[in-house]
The first five atom37 places (N, CA, C, CB, O) and aatype in JSON, in Angstrom:
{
  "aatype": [20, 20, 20, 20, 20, 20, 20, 20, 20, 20, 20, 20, 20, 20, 20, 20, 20, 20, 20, 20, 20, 20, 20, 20, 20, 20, 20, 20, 20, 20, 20, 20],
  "atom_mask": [
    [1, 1, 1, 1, 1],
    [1, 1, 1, 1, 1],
    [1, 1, 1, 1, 1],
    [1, 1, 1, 1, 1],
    [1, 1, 1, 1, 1],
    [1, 1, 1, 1, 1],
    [1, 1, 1, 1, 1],
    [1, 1, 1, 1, 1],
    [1, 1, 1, 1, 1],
    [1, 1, 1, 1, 1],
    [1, 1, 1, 1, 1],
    [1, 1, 1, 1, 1],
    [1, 1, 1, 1, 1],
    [1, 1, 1, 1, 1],
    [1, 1, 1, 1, 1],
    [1, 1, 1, 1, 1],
    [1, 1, 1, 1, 1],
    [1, 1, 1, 1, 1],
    [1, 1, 1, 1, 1],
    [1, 1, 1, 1, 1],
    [1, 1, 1, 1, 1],
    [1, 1, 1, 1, 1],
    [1, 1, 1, 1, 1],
    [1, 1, 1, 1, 1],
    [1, 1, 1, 1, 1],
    [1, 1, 1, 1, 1],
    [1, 1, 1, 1, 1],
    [1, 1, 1, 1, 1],
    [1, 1, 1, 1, 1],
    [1, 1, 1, 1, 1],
    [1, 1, 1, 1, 1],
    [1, 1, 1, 1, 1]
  ],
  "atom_positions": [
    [[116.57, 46.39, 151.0], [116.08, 46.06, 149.65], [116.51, 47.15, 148.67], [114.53, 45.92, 149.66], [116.7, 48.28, 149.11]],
    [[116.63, 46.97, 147.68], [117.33, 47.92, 146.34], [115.91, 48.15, 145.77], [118.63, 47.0, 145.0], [115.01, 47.35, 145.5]],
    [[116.05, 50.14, 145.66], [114.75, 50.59, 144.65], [114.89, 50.03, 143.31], [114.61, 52.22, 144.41], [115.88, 49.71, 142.66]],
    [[113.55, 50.0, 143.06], [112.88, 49.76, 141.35], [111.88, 48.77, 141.3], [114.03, 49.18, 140.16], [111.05, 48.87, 142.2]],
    [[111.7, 47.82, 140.47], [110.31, 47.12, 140.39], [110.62, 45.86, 140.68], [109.52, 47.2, 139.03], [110.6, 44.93, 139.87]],
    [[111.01, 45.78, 142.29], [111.09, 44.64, 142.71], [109.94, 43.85, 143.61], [112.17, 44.73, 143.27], [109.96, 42.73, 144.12]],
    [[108.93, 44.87, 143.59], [107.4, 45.03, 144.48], [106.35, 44.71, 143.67], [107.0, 46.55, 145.03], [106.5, 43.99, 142.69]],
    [[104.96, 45.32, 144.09], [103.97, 44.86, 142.9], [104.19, 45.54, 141.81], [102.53, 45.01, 143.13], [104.63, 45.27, 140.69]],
    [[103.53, 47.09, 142.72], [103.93, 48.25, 141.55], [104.79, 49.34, 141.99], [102.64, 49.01, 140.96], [105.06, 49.81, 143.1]],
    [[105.23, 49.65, 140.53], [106.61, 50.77, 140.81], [106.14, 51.87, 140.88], [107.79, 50.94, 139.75], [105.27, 52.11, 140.04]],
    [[106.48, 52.95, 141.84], [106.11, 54.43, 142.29], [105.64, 54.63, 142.98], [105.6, 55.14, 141.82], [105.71, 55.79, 143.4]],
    [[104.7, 53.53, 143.74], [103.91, 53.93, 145.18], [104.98, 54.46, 146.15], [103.11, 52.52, 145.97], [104.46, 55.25, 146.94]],
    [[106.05, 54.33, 146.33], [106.98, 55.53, 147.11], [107.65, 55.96, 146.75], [107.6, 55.48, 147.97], [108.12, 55.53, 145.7]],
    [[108.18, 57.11, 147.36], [109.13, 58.08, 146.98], [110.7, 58.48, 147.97], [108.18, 59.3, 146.89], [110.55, 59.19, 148.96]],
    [[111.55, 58.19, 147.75], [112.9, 58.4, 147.93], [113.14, 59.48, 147.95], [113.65, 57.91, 147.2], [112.91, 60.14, 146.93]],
    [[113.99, 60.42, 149.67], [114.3, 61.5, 149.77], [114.41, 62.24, 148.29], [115.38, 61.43, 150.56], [113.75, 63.27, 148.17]],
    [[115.25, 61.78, 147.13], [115.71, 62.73, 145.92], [114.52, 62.82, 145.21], [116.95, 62.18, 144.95], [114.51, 63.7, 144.34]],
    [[113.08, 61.89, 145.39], [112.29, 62.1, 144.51], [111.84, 60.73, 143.41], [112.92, 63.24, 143.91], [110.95, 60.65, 142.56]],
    [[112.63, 59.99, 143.75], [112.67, 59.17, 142.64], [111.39, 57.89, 143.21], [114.48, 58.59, 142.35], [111.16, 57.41, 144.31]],
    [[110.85, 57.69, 141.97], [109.72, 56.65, 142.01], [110.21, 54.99, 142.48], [109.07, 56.63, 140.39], [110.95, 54.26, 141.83]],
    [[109.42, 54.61, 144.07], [109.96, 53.32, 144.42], [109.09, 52.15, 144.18], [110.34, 53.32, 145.76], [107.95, 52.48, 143.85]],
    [[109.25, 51.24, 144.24], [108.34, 50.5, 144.31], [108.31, 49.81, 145.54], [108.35, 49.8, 143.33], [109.2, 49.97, 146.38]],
    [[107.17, 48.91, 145.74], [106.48, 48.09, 147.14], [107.82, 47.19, 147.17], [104.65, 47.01, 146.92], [108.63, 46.93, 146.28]],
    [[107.75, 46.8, 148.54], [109.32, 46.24, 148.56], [108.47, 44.8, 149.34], [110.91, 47.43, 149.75], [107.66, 44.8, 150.26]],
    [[109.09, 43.54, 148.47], [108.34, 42.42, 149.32], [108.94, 41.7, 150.56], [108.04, 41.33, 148.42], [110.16, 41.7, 150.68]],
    [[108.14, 41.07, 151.53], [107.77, 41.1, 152.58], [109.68, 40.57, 153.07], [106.2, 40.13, 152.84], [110.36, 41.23, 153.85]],
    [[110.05, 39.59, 152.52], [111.3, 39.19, 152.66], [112.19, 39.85, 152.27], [111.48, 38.25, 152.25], [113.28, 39.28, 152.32]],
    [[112.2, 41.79, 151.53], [113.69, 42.27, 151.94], [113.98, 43.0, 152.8], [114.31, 42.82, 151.16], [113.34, 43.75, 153.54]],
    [[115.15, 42.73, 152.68], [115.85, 43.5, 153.91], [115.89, 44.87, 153.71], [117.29, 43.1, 154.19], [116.13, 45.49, 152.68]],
    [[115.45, 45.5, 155.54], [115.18, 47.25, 155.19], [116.61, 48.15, 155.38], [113.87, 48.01, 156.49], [117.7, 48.01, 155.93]],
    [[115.88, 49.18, 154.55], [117.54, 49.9, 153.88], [117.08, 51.13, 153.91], [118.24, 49.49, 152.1], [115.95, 51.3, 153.45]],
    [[117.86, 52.37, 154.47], [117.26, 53.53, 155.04], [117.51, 54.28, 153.45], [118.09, 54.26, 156.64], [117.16, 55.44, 153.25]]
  ]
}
């Protein structure tokens, strides 16, 4: 799945560099 506000809400995770992710929904595909 590609970061940004493709989830509910954006920033509940965080990406090795720091950067604010959002919830990733149930159907994407996982991406290290």
């Amino acid at each position: 799945a590609k970061w940004g506000v493709i989830g509910k809400e954006p920033g509940q995770f965080k990406d090795p560099a720091g950067v604010g992710l959002s919830w990733e929904p149930d159907w994407a595909p996982a991406e290290d």
